[in-house]
C-alpha positions in Angstrom: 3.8 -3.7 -10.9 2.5 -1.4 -13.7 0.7 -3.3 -16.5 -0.2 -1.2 -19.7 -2.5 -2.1 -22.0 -1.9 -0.9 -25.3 -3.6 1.4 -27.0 -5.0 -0.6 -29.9 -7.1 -2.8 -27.2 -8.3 0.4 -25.0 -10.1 1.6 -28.5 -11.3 -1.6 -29.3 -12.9 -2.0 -26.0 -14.3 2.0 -26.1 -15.9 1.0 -29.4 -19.8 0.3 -28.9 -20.5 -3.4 -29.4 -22.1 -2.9 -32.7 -19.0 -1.5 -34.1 -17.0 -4.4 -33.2 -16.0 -7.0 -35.9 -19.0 -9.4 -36.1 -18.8 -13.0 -36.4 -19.5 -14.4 -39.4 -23.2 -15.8 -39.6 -24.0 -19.5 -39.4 -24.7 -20.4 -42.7 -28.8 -21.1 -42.8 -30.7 -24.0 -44.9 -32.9 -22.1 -45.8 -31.7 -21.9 -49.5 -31.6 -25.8 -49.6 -35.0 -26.1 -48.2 -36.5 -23.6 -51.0 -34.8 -25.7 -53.6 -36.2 -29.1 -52.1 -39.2 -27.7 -52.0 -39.6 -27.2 -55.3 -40.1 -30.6 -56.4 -42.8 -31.8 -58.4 -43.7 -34.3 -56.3 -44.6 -34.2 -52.5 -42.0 -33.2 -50.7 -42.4 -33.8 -45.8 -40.5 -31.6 -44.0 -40.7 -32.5 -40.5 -39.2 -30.3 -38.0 -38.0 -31.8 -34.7 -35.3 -32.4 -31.9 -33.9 -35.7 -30.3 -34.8 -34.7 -27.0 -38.5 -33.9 -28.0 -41.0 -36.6 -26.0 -43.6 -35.7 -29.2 -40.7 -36.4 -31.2 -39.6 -39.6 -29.9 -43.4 -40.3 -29.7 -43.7 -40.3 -33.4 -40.3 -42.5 -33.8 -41.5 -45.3 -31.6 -42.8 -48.3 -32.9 -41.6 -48.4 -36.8 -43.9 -44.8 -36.7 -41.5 -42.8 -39.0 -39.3 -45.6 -40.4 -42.2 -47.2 -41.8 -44.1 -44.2 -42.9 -41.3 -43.2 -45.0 -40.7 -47.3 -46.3 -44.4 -47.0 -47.1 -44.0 -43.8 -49.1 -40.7 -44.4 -51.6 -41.9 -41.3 -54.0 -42.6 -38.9 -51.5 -38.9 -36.9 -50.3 -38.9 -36.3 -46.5 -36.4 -34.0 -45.6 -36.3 -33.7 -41.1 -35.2 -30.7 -40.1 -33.2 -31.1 -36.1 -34.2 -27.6 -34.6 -33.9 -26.3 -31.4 -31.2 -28.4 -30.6 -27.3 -28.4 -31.5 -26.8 -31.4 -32.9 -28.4 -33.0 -36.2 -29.6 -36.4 -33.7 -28.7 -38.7 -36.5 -27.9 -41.6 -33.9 -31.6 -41.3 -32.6 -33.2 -41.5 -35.7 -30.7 -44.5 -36.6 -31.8 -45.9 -33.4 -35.2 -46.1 -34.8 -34.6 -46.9 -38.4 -34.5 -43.7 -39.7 -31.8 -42.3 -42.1 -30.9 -44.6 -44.7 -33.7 -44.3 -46.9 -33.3 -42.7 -50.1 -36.0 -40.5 -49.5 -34.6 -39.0 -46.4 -32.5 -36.1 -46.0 -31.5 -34.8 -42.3 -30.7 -31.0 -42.4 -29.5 -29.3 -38.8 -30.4 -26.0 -37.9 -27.3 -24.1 -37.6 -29.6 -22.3 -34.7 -29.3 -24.7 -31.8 -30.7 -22.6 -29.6 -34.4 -23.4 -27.7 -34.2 -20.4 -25.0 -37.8 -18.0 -26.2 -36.1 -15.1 -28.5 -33.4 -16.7 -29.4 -34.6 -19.8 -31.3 -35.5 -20.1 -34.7 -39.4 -19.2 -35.3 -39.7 -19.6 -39.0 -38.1 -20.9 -42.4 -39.6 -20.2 -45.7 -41.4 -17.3 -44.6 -43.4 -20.0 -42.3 -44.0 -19.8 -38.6 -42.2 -22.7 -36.6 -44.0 -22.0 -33.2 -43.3 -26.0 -31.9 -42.2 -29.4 -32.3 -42.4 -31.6 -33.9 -43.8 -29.4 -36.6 -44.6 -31.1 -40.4 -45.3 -29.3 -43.1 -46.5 -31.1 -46.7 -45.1 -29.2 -50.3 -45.4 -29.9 -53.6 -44.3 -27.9 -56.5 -43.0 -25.2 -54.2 -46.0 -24.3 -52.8 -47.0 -25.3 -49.0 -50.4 -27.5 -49.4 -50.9 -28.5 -45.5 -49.1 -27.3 -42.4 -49.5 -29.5 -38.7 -48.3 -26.8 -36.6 -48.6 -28.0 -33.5 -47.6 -31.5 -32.2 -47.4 -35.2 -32.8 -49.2 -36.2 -35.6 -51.2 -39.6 -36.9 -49.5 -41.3 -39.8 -53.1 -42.1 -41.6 -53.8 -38.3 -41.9 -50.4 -37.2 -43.1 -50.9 -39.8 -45.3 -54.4 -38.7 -46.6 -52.6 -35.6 -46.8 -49.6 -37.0 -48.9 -52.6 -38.5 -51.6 -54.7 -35.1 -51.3 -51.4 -33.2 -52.2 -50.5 -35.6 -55.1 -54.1 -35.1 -56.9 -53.8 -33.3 -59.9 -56.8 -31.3 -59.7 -58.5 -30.2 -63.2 -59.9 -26.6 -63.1 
């Protein structure tokens, strides 16, 4: 039997991969991050994934659920990273997503392998999880890089950030 493959997919597969049609790119958040950002007001972004022990750590206990209750004019926007789903049903499961002060973006990135995932948004290094990072007026005022944080200093944080300052 003499198969023959024709000639449109023998120069398709001699094209270098580069040349190939590329698939369209995920579409990033990083444009509705900027905007959010931008408020005049303090504005928690809070990276994280569901299957995070930091993560969960932080969700335990009324942590973030009442965090957020206790804070109704501060926006805290979660960011799922490094994982590919948004893990709405574990925030649910811990209170989490119903607020109006909450908004759950996914990272169209799923990916955790090293290279591959994402290691910044805004121009900012994410280099772990959970990652929170504390905004107002589009500038970044504090950044907890690295790990599970106490709700009394991101709070001290939150009123710190709010201050208007007279120079």
């Amino acid at each position: 039997m003499n198969a023959r493959i024709p000639l449109a997919c023998l120069t398709l597969l001699a094209l270098p991969v580069g040349a190939r049609a590329a698939e369209p790119p995920s579409p990033s958040i990083e444009p509705r991050l900027a905007e959010a950002v931008k408020s005049p007001h303090v504005t928690i972004v809070h990276f994280w994934a569901p299957w995070c022990p930091n993560c969960k750590a932080e969700l335990a206990q009324g942590g973030w659920s009442g965090f957020i209750a206790a804070h109704p004019d501060v926006d805290f926007i979660f960011v799922t990273t490094w994982n590919p789903t948004d893990g709405h049903e574990v925030l649910a499961k811990y209170g989490v997503g119903g607020e109006r002060n909450f908004t759950l973006l996914q990272d169209p990135n799923g990916s955790k392998k090293r290279g591959a995932k994402t290691s910044s948004l805004l121009g900012l290094p994410i280099s772990w999880i959970p990652t929170t990072w504390v905004f107002r007026d589009g500038r970044l005022r504090y950044a907890l890089n690295y790990g599970e944080l106490r709700f009394p200093t991101l709070g001290q944080l939150i009123a710190d950030a709010s201050d208007q300052w007279k120079h």
